[in-house]
MOPAC internal coordinates of N, CA, C and O (Angstrom, degrees):
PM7 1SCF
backbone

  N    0.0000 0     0.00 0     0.00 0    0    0    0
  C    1.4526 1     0.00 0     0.00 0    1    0    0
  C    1.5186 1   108.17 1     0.00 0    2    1    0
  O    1.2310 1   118.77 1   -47.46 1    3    2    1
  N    1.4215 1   119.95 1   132.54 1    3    2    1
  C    1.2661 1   112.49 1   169.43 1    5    3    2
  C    1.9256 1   103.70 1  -129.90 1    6    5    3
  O    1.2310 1   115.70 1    14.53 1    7    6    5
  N    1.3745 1   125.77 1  -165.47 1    7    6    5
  C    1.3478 1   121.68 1  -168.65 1    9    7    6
  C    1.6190 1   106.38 1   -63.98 1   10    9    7
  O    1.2310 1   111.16 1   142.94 1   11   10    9
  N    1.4565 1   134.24 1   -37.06 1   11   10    9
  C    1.1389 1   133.47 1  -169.53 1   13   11   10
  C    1.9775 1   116.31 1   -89.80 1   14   13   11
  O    1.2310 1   130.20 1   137.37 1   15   14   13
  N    1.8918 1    97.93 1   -42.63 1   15   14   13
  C    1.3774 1    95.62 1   168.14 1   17   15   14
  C    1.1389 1   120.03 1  -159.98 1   18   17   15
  O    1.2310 1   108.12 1    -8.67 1   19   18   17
  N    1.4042 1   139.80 1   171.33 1   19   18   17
  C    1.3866 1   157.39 1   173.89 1   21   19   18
  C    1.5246 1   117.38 1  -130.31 1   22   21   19
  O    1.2310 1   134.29 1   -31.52 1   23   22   21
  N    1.5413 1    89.97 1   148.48 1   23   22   21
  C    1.4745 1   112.11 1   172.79 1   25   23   22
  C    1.7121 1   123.50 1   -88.47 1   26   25   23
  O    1.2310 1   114.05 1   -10.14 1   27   26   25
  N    0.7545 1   128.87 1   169.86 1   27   26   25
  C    1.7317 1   137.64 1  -157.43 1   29   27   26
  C    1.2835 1   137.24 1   175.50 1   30   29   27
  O    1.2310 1   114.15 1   -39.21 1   31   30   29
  N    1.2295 1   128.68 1   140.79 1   31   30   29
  C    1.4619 1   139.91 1  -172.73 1   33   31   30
  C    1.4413 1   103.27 1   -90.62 1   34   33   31
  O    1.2310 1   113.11 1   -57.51 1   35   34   33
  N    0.9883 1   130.63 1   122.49 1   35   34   33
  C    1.6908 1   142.56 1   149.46 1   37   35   34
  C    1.6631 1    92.16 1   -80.77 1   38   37   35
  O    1.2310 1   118.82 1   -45.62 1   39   38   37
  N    1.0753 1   119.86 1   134.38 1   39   38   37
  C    1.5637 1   126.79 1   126.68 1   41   39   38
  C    1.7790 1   118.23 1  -118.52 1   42   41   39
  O    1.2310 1   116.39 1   -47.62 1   43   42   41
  N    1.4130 1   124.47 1   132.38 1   43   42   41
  C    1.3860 1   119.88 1   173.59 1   45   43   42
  C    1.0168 1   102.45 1  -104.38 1   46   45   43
  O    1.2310 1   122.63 1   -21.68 1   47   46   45
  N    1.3352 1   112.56 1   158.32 1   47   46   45
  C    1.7058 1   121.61 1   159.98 1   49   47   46
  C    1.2231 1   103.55 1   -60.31 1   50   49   47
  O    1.2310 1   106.85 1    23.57 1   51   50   49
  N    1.7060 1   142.07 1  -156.43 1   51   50   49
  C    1.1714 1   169.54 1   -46.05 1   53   51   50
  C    1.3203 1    97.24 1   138.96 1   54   53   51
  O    1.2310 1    99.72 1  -111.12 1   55   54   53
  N    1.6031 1   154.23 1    68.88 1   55   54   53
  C    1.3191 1   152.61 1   168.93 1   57   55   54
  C    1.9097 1    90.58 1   124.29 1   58   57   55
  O    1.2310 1   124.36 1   173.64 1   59   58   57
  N    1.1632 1   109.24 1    -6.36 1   59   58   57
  C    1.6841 1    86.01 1   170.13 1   61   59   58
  C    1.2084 1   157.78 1   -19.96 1   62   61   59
  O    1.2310 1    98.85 1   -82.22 1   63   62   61
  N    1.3186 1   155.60 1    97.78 1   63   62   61
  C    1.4574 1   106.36 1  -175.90 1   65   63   62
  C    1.5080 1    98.09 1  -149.64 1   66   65   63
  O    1.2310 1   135.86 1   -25.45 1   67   66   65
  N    1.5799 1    86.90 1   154.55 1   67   66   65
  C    1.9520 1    93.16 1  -169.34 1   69   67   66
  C    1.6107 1    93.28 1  -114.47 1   70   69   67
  O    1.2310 1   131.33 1   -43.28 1   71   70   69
  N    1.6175 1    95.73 1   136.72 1   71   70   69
  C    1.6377 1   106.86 1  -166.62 1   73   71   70
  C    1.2193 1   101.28 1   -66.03 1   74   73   71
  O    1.2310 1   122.86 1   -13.36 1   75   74   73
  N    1.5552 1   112.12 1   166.64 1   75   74   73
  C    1.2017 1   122.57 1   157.15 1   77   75   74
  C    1.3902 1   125.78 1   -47.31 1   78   77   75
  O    1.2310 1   121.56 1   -13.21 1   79   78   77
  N    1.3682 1   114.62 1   166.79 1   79   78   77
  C    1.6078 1   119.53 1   179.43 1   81   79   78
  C    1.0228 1   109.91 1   147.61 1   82   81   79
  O    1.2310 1   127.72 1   -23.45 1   83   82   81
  N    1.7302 1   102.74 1   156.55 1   83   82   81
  C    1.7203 1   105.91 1  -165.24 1   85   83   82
  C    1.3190 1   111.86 1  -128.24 1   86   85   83
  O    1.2310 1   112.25 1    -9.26 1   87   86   85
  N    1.3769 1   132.23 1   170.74 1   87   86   85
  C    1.3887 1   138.43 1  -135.85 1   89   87   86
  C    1.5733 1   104.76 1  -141.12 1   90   89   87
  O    1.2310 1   117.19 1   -46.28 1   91   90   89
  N    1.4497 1   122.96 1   133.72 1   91   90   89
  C    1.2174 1   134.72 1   152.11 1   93   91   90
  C    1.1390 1   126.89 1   -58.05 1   94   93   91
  O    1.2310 1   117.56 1   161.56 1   95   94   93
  N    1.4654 1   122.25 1   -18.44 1   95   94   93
  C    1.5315 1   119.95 1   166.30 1   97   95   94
  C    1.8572 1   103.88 1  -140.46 1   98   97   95
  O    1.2310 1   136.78 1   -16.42 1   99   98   97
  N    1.1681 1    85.11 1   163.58 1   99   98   97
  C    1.3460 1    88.91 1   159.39 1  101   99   98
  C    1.7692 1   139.61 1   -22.51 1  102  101   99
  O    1.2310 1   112.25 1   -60.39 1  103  102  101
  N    1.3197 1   132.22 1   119.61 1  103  102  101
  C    1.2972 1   101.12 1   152.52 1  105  103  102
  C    1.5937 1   121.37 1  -148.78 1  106  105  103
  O    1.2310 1   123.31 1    -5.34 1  107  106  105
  N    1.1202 1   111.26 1   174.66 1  107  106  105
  C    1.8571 1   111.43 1  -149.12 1  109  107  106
  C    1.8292 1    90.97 1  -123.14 1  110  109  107
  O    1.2310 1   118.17 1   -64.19 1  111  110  109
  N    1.0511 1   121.09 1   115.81 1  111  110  109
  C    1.3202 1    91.68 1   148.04 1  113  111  110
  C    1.7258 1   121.01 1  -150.78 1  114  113  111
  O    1.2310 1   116.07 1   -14.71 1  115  114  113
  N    1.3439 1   125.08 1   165.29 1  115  114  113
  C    1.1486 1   119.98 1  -165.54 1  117  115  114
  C    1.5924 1    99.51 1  -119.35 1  118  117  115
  O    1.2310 1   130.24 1   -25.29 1  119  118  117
  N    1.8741 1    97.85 1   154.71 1  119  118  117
  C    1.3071 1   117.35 1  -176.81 1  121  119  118
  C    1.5343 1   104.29 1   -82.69 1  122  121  119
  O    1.2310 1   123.23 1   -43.74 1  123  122  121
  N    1.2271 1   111.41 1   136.26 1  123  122  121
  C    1.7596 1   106.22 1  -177.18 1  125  123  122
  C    1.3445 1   110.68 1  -108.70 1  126  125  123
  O    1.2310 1   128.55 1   132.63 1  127  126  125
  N    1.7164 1   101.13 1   -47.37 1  127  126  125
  C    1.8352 1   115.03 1   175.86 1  129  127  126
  C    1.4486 1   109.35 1  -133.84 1  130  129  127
  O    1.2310 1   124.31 1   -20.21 1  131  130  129
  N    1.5549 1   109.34 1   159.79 1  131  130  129
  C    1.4073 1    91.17 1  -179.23 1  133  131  130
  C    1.4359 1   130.03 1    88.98 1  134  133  131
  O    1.2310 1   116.75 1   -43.88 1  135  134  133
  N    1.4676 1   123.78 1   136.12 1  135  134  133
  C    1.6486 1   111.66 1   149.60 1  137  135  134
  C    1.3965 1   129.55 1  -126.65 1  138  137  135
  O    1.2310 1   120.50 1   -25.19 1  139  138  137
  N    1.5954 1   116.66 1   154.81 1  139  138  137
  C    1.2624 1   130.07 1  -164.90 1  141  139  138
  C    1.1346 1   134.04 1  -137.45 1  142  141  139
  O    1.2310 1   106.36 1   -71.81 1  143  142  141
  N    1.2442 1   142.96 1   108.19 1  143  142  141
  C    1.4857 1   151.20 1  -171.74 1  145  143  142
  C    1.7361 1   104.61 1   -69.14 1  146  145  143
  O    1.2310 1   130.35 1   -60.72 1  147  146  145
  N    1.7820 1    97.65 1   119.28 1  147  146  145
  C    1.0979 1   105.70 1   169.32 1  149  147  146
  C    1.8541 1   108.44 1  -111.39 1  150  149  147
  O    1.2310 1   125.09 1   -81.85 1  151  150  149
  N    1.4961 1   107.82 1    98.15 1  151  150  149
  C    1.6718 1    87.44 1  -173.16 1  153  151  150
  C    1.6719 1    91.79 1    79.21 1  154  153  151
  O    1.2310 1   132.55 1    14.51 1  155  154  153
  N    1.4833 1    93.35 1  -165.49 1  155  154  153
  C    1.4165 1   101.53 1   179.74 1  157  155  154
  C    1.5184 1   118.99 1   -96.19 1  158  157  155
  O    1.2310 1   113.73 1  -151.71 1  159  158  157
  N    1.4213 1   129.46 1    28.29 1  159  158  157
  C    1.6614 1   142.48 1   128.67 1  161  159  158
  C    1.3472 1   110.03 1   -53.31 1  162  161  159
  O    1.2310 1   127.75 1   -28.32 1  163  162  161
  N    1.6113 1   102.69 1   151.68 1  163  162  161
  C    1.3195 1   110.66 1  -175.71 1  165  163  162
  C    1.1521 1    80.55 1  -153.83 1  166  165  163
  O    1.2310 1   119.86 1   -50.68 1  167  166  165
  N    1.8652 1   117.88 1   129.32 1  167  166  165
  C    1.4716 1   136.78 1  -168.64 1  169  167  166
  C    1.2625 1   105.54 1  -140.08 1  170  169  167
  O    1.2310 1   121.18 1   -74.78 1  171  170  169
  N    1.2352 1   115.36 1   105.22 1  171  170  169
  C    1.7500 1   118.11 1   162.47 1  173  171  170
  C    1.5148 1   118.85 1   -90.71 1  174  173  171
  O    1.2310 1   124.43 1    -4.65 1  175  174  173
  N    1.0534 1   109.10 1   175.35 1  175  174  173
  C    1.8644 1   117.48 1   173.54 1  177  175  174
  C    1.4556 1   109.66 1    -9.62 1  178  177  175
  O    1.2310 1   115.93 1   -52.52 1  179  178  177
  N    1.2668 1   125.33 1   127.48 1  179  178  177
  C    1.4413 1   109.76 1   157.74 1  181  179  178
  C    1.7601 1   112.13 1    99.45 1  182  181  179
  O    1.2310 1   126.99 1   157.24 1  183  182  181
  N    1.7892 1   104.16 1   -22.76 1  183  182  181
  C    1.9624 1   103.24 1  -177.57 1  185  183  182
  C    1.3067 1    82.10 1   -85.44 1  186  185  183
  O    1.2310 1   138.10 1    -9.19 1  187  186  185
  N    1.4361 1    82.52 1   170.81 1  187  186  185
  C    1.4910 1   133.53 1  -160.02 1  189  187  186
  C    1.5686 1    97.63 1  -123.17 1  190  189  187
  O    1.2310 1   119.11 1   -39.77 1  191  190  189
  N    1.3930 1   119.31 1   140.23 1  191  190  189
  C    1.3313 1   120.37 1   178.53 1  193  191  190
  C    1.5959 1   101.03 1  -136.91 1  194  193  191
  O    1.2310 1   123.14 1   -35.59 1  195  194  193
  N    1.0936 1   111.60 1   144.41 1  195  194  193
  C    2.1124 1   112.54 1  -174.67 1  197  195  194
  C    1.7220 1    91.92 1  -141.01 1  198  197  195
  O    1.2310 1   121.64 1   -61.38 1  199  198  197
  N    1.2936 1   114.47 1   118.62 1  199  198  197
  C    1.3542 1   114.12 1  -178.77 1  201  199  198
  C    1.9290 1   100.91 1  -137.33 1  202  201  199
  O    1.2310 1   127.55 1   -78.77 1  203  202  201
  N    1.5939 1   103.07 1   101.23 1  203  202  201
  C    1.6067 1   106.49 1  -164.59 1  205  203  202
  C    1.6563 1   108.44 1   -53.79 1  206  205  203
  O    1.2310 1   124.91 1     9.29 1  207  206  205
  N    1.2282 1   108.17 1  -170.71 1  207  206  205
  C    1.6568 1   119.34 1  -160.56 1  209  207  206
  C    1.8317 1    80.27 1  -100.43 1  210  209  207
  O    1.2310 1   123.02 1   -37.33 1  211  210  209
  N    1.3059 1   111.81 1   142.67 1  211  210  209
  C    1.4399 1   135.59 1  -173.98 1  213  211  210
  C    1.5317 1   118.13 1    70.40 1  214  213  211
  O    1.2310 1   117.54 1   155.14 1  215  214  213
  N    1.2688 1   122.28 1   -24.86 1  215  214  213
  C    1.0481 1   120.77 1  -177.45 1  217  215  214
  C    1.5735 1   123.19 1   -68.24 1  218  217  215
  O    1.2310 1   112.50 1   -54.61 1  219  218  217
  N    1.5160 1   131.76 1   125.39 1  219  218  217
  C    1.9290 1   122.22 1   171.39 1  221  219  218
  C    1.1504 1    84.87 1   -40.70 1  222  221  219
  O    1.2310 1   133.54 1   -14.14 1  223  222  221
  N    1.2684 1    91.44 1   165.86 1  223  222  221
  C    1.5037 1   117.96 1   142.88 1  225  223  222
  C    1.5054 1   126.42 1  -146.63 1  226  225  223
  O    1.2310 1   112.05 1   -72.20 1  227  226  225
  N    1.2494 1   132.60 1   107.80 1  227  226  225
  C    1.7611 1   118.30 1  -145.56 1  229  227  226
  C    1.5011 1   108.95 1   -65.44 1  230  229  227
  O    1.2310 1   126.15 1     1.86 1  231  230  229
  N    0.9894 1   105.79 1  -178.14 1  231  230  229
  C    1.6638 1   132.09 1  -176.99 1  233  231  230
  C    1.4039 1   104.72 1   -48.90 1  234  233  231
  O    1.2310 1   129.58 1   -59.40 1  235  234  233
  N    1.5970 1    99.15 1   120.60 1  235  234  233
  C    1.7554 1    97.73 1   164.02 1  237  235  234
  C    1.6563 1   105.50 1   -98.78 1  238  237  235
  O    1.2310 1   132.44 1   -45.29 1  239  238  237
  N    1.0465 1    93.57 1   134.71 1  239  238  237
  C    1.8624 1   117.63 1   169.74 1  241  239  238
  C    1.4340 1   109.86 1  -120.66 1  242  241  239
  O    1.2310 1   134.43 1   -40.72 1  243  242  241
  N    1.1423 1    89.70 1   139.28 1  243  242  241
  C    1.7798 1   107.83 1   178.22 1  245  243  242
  C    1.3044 1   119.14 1  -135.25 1  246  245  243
  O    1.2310 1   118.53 1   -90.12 1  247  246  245
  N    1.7862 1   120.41 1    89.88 1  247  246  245
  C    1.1977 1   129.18 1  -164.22 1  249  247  246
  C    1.7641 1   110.45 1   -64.23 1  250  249  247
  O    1.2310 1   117.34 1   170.69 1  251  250  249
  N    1.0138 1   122.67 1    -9.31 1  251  250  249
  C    1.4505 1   129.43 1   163.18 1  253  251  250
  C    1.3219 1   137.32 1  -106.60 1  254  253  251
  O    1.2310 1   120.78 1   168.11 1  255  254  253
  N    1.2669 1   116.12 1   -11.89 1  255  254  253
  C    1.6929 1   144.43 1  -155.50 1  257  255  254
  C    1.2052 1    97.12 1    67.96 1  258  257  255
  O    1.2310 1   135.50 1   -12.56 1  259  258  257
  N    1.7246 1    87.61 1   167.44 1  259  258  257
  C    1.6749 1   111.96 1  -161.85 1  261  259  258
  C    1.2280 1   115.88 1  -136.49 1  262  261  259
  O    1.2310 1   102.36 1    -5.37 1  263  262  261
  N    1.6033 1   149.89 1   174.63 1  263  262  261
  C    1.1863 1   132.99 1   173.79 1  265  263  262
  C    1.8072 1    81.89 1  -158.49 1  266  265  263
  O    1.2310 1   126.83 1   -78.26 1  267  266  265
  N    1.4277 1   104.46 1   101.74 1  267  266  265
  C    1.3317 1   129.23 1   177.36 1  269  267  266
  C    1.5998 1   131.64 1   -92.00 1  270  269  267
  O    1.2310 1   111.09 1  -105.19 1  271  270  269
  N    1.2158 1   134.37 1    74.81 1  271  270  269
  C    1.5973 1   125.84 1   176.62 1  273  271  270
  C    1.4848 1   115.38 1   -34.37 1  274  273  271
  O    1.2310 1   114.28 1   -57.05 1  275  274  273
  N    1.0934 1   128.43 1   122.95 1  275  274  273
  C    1.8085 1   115.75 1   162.47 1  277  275  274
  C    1.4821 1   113.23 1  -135.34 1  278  277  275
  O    1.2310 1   122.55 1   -37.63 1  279  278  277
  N    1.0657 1   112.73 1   142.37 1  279  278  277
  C    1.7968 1   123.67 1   166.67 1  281  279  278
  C    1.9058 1   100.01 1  -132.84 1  282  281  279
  O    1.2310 1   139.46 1   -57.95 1  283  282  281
  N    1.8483 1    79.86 1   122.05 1  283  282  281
  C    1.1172 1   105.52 1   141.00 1  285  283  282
  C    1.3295 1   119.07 1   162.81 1  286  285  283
  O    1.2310 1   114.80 1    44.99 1  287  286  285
  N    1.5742 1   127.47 1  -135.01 1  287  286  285
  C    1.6754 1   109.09 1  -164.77 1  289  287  286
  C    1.3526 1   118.39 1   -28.07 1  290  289  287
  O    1.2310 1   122.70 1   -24.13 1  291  290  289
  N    1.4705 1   112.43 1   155.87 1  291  290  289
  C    1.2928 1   127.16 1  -159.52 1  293  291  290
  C    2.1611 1    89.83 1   -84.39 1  294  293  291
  O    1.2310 1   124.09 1   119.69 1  295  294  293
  N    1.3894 1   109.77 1   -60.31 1  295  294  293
  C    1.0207 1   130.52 1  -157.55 1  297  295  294
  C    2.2390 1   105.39 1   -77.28 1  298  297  295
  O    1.2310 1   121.04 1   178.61 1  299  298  297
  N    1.5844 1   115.61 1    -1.39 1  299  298  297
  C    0.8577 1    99.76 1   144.78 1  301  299  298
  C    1.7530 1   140.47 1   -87.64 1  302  301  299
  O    1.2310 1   124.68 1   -41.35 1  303  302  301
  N    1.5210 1   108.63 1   138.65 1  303  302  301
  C    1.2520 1    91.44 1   178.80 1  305  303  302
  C    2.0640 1    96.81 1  -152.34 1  306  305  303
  O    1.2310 1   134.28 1   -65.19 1  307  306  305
  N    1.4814 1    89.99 1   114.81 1  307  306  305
  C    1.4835 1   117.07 1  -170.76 1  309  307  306
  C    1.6924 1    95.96 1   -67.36 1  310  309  307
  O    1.2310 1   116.78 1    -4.59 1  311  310  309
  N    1.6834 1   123.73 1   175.41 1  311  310  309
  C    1.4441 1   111.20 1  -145.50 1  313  311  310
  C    1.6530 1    59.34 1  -162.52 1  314  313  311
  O    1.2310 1   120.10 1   180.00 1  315  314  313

């Protein structure tokens, strides 16, 4: 974590899903376990996700659970 952003673990259950919403900066994040529909992408183990600064980005669901890397804004924090 530094003043602008931090990195983080998502894990979902099995039908999870973290709403949509959009970002002041950039953010990157990678699939670790699991797969999950972002929108109409579908990312297993190993994708890569790039979602620019202002842009939505819809709801990720993960019909199995997921274990997600992400960096970016400091001041998001998903529930």
């Amino acid at each position: 974590e530094d003043a602008q952003s931090r990195a983080i673990l998502i894990r979902l259950k099995p039908g999870g899903v973290l709403p949509a919403h959009t970002h002041d900066m950039h953010e990157e994040s990678l699939m670790l376990e699991g797969d999950a529909w972002i929108g109409e992408r579908y990312l297993t183990a190993g994708d890569y996700h790039f979602a620019p600064a202002g842009v939505p980005h819809p709801d990720l669901r993960s019909p199995t659970g997921c274990v997600v890397y992400v960096r970016g804004e400091r001041r998001y924090r998903p529930k």
